[in-house]
N, C-alpha and C positions, 0 to 999 in steps of 0.2 A: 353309119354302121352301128352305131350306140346302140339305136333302138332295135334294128334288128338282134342286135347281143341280150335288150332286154328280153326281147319276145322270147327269143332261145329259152334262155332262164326260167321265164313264166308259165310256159309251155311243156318244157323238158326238165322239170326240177330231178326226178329221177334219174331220167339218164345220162343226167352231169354228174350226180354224185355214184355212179356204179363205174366201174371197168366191162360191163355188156357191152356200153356203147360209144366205143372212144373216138367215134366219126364226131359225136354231139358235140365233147369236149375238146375236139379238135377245131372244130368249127367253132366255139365259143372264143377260143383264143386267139385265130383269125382274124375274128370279128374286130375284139378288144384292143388286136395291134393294130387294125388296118390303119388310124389317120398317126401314128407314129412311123409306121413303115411308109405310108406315103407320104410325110414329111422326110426320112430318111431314102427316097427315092429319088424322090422330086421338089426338093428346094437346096439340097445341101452342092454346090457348085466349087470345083477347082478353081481356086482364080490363077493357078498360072497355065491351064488348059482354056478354061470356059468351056466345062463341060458338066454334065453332072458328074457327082462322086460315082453313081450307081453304073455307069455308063464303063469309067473308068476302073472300075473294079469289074464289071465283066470281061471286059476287051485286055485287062493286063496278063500278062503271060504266067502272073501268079496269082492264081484263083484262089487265095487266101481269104485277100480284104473281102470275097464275095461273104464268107463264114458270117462276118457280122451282121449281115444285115439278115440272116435269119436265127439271132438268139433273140429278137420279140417275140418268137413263135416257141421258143424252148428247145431251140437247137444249141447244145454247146460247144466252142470253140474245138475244133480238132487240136488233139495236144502236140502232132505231129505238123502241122500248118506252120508256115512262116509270115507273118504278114507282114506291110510295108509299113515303114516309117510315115507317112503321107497326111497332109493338113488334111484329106480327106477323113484316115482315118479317124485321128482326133478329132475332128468334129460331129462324127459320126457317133463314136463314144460318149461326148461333151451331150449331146441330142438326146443320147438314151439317158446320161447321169441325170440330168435335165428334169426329163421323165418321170424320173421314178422320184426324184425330189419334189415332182408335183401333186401335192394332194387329189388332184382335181382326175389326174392321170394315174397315179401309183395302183390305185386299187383293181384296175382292170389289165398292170401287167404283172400280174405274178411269176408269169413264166420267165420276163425280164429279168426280174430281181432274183431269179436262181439260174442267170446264166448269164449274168452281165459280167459277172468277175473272171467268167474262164475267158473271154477276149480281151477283157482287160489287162489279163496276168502276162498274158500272153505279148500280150503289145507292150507292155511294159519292158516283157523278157528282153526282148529284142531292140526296141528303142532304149528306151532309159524309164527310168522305176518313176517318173514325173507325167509320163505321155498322157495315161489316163487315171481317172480318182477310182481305186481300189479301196478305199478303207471302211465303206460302209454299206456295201449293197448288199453283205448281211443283214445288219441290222435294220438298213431300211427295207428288208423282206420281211421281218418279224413283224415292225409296224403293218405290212401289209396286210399279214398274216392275222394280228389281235384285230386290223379295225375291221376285218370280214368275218372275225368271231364275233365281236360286239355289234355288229350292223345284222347278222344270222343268230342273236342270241336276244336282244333287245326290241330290235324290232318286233319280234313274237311277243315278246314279254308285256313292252307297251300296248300294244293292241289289242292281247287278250286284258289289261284291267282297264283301257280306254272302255270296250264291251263291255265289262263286269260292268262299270261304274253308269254306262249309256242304261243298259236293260235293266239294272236294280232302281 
């Protein structure tokens, strides 16, 4: 999915950066979560069910836990949702905090990083204030933030004097 996220980009520089076409940008961040969403699908297992989490958060009578597994896409936690205490949860969480502390990954979920603390808070509320780490998926957005300024700001900058310096 990566590269289909590049081609988007490459292809559609304008209609990422406007509100005309928010299918583009909707699809970009689809893209960017799919092998996070499908690691939060399809590998995260109840071990006292033997089932998946994802399984077990649709079939539960409270369609809470379902909330989390679409803030990769920028959905945020409903403030009126209850969710369960459940090693699902937390791990679920643990997978996104994960995430977004990986360089490798961070830069392609922004939308994570601005909606990871409302099911966090949330699960905190209800469990206890230790369930999930709350304390920096601010700041680890900012970093997001400056390294896709400097990677959109640099980038141009180096390759137009790469060229100066090729042609002169």
């Amino acid at each position: 999915m990566t590269s289909y996220a590049d081609q988007l980009r490459s292809s559609c520089p304008n209609e990422l950066q406007s509100d005309v076409q928010p299918i583009a940008l909707d699809t970009l961040i689809a893209l960017e979560a799919y092998s996070l969403m499908y690691d939060a699908a399809c590998t995260l297992v109840d071990p006292t069910a033997n089932t998946y989490c994802f399984i077990n958060a649709a079939q539960n009578s409270n369609p809470s836990d379902l909330y989390f597994y679409q803030l990769p896409i920028g959905l945020t936690f409903p403030t009126n949702a209850s969710p369960t205490c459940s090693t699902c949860s937390k791990d679920l969480l643990a997978l996104y905090w994960s995430a977004l502390g990986d360089n490798t990954q961070s830069p392609n979920l922004r939308t994570l990083a601005t909606t990871y603390n409302s099911g966090a808070k949330a699960v905190d509320a209800v469990c206890n204030s230790n369930f999930a780490v709350t304390s920096s998926a601010t700041s680890m957005m900012h970093e997001v933030r400056w390294s896709m300024a400097l990677e959109h700001l640099l980038l141009p900058l180096v390759l137009g004097l790469w060229l100066t310096r090729t042609l002169l």
